[in-house]
PDB file of N, H, CA, C and O in Angstrom:
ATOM      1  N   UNK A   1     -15.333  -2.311  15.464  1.00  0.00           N
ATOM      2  CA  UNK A   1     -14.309  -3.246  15.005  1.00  0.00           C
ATOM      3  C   UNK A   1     -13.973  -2.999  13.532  1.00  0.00           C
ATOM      4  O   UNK A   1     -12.852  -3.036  13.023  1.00  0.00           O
ATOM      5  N   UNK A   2     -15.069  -2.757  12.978  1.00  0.00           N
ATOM      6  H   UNK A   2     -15.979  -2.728  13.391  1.00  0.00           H
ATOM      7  CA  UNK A   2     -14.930  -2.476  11.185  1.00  0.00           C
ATOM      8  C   UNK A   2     -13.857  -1.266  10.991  1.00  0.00           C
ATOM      9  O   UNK A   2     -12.959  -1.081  10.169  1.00  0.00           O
ATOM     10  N   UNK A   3     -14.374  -0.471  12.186  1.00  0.00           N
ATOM     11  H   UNK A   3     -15.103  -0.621  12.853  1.00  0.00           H
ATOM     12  CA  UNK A   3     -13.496   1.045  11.787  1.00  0.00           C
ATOM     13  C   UNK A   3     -12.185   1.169  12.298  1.00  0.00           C
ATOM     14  O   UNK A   3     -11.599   2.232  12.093  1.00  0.00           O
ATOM     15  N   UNK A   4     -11.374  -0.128  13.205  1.00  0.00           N
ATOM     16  H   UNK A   4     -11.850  -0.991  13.372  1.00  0.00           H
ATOM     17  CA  UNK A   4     -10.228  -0.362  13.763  1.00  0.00           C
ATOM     18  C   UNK A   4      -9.639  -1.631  12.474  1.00  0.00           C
ATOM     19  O   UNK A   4      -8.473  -2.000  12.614  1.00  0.00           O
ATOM     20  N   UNK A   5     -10.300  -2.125  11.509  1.00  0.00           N
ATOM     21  H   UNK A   5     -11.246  -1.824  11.395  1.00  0.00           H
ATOM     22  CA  UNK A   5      -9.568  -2.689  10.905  1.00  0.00           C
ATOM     23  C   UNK A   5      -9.402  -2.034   9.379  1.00  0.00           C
ATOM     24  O   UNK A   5      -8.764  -2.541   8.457  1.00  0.00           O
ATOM     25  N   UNK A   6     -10.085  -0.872   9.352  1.00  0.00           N
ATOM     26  H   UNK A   6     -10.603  -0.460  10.102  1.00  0.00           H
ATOM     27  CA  UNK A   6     -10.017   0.148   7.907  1.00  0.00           C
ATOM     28  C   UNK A   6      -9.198   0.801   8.553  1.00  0.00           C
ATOM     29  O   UNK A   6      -8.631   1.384   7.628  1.00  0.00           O
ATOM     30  N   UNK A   7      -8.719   1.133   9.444  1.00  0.00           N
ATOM     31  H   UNK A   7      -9.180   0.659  10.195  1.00  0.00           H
ATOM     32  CA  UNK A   7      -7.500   2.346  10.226  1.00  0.00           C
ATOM     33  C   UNK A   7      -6.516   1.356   9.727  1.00  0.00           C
ATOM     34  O   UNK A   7      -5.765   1.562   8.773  1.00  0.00           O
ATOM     35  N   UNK A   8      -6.580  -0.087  10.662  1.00  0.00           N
ATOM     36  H   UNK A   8      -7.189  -0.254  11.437  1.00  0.00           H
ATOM     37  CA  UNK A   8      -5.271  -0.695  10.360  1.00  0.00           C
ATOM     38  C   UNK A   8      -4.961  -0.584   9.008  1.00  0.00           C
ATOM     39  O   UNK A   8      -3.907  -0.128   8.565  1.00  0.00           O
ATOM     40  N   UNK A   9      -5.938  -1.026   8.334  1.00  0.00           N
ATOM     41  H   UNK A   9      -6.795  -1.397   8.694  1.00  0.00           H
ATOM     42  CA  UNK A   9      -4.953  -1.323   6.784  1.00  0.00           C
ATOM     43  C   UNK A   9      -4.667   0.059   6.050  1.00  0.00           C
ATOM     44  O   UNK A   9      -4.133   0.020   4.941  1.00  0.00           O
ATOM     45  N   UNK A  10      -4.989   1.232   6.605  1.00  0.00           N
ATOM     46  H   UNK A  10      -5.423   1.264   7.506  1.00  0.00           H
ATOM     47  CA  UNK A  10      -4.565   2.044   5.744  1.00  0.00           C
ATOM     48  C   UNK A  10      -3.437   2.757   6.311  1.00  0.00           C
ATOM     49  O   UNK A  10      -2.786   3.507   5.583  1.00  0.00           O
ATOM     50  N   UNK A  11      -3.114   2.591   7.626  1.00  0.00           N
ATOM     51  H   UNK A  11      -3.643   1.982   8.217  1.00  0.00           H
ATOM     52  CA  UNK A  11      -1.540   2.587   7.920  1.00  0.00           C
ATOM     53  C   UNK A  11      -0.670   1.731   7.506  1.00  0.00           C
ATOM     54  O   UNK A  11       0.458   2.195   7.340  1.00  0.00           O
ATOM     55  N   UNK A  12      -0.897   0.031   7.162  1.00  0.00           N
ATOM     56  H   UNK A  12      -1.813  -0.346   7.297  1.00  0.00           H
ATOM     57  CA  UNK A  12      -0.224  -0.343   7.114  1.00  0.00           C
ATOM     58  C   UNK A  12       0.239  -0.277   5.605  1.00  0.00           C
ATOM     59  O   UNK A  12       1.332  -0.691   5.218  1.00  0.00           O
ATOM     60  N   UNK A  13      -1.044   0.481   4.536  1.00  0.00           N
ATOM     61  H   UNK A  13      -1.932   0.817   4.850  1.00  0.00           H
ATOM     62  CA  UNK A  13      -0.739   0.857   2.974  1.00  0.00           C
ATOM     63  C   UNK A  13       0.090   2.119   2.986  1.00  0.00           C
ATOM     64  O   UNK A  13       0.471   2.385   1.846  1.00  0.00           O
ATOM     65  N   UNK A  14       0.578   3.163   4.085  1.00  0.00           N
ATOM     66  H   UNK A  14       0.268   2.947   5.011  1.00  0.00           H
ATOM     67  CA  UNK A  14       0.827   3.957   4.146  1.00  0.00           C
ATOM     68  C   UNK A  14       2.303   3.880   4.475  1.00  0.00           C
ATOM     69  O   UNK A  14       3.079   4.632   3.886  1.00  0.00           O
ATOM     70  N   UNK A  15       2.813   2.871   5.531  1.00  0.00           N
ATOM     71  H   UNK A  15       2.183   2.260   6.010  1.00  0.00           H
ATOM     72  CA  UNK A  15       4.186   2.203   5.633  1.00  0.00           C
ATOM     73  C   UNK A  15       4.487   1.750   4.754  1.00  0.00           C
ATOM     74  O   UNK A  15       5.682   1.906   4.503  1.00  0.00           O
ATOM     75  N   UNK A  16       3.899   1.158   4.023  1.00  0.00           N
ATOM     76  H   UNK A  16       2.928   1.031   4.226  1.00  0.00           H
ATOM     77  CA  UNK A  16       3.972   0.125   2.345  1.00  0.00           C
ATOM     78  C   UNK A  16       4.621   1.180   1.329  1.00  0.00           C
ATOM     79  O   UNK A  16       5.665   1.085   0.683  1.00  0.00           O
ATOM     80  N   UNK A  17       3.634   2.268   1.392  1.00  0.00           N
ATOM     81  H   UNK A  17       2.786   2.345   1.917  1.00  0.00           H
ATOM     82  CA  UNK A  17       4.125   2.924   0.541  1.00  0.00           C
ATOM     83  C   UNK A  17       5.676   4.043   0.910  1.00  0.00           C
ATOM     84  O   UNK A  17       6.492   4.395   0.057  1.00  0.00           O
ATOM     85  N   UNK A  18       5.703   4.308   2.003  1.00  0.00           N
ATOM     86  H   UNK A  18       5.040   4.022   2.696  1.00  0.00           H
ATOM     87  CA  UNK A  18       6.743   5.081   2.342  1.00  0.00           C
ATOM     88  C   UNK A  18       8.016   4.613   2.798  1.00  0.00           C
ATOM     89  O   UNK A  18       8.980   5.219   3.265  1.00  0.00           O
ATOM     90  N   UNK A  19       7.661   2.509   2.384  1.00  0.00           N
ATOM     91  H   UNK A  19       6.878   2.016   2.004  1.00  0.00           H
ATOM     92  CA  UNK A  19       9.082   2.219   2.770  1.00  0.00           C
ATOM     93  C   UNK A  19       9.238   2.116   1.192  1.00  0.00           C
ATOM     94  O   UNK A  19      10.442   2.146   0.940  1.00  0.00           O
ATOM     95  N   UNK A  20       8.404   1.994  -0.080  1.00  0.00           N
ATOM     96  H   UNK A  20       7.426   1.970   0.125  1.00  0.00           H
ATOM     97  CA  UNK A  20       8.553   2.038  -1.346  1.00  0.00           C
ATOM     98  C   UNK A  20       8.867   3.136  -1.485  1.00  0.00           C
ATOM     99  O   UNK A  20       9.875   3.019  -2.182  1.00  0.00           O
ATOM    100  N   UNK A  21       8.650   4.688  -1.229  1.00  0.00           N
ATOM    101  H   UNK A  21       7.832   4.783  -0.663  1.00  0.00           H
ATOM    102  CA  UNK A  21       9.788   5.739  -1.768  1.00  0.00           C
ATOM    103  C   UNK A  21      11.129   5.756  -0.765  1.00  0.00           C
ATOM    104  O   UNK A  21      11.873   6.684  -1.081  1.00  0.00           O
ATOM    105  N   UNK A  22      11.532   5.120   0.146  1.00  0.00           N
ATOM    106  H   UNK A  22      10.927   4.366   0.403  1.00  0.00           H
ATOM    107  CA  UNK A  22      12.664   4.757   0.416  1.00  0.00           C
ATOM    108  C   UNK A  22      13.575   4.189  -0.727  1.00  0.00           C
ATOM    109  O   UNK A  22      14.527   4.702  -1.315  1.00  0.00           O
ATOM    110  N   UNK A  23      12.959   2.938  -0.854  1.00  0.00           N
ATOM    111  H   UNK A  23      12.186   2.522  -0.376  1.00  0.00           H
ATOM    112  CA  UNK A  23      13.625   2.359  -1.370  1.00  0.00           C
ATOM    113  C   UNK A  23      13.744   2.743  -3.038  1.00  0.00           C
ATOM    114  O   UNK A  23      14.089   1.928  -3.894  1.00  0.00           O
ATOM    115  N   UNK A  24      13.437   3.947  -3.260  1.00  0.00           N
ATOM    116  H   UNK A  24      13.157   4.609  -2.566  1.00  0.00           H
ATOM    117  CA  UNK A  24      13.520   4.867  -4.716  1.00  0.00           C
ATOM    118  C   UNK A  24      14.025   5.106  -4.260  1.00  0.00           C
ATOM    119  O   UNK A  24      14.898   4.239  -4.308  1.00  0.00           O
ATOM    120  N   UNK A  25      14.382   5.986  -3.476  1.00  0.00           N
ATOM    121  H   UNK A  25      13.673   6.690  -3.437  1.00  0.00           H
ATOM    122  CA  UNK A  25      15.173   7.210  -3.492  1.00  0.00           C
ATOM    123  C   UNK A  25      16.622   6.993  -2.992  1.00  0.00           C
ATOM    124  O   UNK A  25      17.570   7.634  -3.446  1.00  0.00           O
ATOM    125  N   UNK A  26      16.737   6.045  -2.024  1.00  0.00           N
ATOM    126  H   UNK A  26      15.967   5.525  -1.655  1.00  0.00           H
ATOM    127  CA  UNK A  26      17.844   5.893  -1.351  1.00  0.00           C
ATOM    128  C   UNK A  26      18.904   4.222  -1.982  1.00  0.00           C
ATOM    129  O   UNK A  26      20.104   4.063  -2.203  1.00  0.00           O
ATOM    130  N   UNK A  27      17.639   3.236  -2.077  1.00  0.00           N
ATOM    131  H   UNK A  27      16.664   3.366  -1.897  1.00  0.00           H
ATOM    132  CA  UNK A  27      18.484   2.502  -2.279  1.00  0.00           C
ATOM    133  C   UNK A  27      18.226   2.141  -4.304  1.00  0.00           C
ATOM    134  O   UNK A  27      19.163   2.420  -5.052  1.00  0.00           O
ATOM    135  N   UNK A  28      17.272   1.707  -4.729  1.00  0.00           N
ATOM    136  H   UNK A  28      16.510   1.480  -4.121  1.00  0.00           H
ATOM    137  CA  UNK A  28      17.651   1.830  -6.494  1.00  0.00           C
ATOM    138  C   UNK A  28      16.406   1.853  -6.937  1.00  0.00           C
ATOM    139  O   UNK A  28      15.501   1.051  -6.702  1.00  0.00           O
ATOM    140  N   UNK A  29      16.396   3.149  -7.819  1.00  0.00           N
ATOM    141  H   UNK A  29      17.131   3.800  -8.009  1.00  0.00           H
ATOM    142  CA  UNK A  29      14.541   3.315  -8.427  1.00  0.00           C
ATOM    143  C   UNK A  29      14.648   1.919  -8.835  1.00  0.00           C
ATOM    144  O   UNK A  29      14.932   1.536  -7.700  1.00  0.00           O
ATOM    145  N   UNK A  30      14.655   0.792  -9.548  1.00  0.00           N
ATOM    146  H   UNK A  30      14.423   1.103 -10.470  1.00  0.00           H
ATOM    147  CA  UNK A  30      13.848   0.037  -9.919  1.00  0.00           C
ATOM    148  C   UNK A  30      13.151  -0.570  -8.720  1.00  0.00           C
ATOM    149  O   UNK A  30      11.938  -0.776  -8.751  1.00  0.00           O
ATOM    150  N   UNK A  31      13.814  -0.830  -7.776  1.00  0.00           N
ATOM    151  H   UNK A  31      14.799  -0.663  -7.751  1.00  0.00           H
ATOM    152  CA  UNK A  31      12.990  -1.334  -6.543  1.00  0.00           C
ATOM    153  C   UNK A  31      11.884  -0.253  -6.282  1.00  0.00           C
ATOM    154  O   UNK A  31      10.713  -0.588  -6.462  1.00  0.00           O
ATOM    155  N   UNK A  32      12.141   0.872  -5.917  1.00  0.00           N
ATOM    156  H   UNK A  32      13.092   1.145  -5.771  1.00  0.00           H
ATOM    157  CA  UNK A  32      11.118   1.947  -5.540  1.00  0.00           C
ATOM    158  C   UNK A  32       9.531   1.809  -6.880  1.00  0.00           C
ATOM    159  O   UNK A  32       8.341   2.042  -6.668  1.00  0.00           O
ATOM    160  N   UNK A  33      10.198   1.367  -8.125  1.00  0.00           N
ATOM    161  H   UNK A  33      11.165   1.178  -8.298  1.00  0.00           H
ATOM    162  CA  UNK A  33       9.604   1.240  -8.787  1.00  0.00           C
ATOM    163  C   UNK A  33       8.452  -0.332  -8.657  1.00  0.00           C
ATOM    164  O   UNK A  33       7.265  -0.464  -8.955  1.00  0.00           O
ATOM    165  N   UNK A  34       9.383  -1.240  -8.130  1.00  0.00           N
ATOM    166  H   UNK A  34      10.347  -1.133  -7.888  1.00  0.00           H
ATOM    167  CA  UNK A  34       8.761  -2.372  -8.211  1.00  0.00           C
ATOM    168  C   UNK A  34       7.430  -2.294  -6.518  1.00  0.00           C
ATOM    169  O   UNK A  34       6.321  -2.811  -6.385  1.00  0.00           O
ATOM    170  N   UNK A  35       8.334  -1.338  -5.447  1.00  0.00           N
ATOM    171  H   UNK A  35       9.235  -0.918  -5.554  1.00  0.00           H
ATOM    172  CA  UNK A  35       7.481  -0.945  -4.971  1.00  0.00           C
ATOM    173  C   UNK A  35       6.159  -0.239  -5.086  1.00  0.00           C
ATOM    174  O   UNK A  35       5.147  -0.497  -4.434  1.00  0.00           O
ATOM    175  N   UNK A  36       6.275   0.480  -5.801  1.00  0.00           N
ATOM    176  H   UNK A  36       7.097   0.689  -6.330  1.00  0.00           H
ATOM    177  CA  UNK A  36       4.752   1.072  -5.805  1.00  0.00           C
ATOM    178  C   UNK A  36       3.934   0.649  -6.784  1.00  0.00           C
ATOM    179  O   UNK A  36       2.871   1.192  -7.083  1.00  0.00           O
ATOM    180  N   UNK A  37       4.423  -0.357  -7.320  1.00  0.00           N
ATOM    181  H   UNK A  37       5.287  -0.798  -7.077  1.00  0.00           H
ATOM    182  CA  UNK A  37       3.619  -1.147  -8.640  1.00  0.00           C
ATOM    183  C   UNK A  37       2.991  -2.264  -7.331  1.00  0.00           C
ATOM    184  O   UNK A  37       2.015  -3.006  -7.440  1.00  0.00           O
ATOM    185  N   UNK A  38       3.485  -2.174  -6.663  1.00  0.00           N
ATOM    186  H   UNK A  38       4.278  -1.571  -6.574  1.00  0.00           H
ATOM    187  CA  UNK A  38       3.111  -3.262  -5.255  1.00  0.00           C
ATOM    188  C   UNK A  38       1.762  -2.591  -4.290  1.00  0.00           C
ATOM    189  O   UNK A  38       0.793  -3.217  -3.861  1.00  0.00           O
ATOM    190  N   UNK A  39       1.943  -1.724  -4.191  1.00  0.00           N
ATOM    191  H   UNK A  39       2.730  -1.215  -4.538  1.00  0.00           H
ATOM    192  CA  UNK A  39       1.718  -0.468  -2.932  1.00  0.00           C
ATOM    193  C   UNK A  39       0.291  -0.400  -4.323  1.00  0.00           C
ATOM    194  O   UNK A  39      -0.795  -0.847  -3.953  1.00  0.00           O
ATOM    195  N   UNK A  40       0.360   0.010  -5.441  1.00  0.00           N
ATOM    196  H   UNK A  40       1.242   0.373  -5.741  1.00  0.00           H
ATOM    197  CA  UNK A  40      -0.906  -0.214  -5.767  1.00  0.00           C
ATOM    198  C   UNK A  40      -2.017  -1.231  -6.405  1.00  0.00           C
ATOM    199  O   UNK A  40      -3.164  -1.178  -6.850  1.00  0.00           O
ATOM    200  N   UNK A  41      -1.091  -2.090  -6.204  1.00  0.00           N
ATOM    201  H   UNK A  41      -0.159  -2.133  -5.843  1.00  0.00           H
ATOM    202  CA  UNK A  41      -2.017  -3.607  -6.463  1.00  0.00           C
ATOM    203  C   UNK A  41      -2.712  -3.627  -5.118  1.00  0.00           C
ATOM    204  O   UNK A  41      -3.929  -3.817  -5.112  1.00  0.00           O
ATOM    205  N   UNK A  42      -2.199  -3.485  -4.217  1.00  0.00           N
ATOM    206  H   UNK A  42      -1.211  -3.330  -4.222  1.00  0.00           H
ATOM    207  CA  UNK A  42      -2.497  -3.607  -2.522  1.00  0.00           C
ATOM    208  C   UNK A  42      -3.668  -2.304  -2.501  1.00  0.00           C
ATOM    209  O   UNK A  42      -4.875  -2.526  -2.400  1.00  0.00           O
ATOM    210  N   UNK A  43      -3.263  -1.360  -2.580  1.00  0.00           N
ATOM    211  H   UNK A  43      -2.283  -1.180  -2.662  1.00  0.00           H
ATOM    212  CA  UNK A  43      -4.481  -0.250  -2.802  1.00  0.00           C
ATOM    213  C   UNK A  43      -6.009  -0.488  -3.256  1.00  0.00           C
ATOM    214  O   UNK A  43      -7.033  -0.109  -2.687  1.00  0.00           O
ATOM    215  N   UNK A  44      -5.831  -1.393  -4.712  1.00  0.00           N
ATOM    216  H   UNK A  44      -5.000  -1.701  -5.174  1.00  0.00           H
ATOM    217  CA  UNK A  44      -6.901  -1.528  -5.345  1.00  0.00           C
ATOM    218  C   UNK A  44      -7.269  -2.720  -4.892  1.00  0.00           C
ATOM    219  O   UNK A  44      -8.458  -2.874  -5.172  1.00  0.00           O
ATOM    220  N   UNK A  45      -6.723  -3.882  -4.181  1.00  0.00           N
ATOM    221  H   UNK A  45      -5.758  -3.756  -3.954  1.00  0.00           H
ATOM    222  CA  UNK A  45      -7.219  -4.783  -3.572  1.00  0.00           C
ATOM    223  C   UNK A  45      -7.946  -4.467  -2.798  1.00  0.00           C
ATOM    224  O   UNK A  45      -9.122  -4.830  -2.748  1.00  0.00           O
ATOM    225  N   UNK A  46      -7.149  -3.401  -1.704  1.00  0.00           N
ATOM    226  H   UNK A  46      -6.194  -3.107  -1.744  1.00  0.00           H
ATOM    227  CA  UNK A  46      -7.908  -3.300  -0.511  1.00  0.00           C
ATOM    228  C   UNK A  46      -9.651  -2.474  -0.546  1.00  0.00           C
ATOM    229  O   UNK A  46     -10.631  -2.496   0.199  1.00  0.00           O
ATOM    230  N   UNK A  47      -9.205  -1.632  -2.193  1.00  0.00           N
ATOM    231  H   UNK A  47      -8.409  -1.615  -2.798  1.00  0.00           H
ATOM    232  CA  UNK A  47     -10.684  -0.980  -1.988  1.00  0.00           C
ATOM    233  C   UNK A  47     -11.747  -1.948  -2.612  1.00  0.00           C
ATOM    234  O   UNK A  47     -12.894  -2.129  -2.205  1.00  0.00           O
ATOM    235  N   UNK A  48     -10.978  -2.674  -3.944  1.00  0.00           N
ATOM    236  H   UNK A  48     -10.046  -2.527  -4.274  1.00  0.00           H
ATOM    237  CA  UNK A  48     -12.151  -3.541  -4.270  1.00  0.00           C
ATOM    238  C   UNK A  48     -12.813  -4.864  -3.064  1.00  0.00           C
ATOM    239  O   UNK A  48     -13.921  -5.400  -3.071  1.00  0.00           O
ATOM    240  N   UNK A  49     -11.494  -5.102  -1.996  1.00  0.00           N
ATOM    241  H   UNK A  49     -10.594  -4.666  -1.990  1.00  0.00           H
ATOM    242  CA  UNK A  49     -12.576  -6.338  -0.997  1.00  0.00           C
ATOM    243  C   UNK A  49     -13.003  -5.454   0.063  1.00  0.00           C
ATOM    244  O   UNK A  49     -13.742  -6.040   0.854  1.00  0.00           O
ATOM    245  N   UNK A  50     -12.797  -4.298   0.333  1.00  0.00           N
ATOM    246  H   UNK A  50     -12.197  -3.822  -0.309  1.00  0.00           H
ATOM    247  CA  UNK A  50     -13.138  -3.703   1.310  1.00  0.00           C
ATOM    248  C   UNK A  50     -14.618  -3.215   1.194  1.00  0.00           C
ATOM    249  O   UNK A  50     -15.401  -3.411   2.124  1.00  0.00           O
ATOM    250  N   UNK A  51     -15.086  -2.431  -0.221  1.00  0.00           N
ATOM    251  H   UNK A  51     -14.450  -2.272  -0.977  1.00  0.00           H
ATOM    252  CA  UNK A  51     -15.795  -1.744  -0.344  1.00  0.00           C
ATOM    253  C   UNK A  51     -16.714  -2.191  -1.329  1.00  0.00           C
ATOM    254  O   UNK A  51     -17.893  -2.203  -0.973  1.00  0.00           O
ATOM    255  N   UNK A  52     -16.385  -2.655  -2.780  1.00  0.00           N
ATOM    256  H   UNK A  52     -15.428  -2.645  -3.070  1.00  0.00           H
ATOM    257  CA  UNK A  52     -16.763  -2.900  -3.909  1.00  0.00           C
ATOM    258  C   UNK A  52     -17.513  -4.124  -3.954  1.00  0.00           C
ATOM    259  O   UNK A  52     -18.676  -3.966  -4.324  1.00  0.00           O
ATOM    260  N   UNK A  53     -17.113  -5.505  -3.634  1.00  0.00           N
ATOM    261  H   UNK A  53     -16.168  -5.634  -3.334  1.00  0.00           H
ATOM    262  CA  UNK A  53     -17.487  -6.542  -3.700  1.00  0.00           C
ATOM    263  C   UNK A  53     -18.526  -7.356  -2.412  1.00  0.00           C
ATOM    264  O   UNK A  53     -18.547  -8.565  -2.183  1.00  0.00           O
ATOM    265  N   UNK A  54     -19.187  -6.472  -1.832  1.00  0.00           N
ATOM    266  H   UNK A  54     -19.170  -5.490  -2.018  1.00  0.00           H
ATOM    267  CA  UNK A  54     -19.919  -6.642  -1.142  1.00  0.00           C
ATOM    268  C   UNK A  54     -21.250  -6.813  -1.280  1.00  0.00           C
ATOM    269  O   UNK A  54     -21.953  -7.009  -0.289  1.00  0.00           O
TER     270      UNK A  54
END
């Protein structure tokens, strides 16, 4: 179960992030920008409750 919910979230950081270079590239870097300032708050969340704070 542990290893079906570390899969999930790192697809779903992986959609996160690849709808954030979408939205650079296609629709206006500051969004793409505000995206991945997102995409890595979410990153370092996920490793610090995932892994770190245990």
């Amino acid at each position: 179960m542990k290893i079906l919910a570390h899969a999930g979230a790192i697809i779903g950081l992986y959609l996160a992030f690849s709808f954030a270079l979408f939205l650079g590239l296609q629709v206006d870097p500051l969004y793409g920008n505000i995206g991945l300032v997102t995409v890595g708050i979410l990153v370092a969340s996920y490793v610090y409750f995932g892994f770190v704070s245990k």
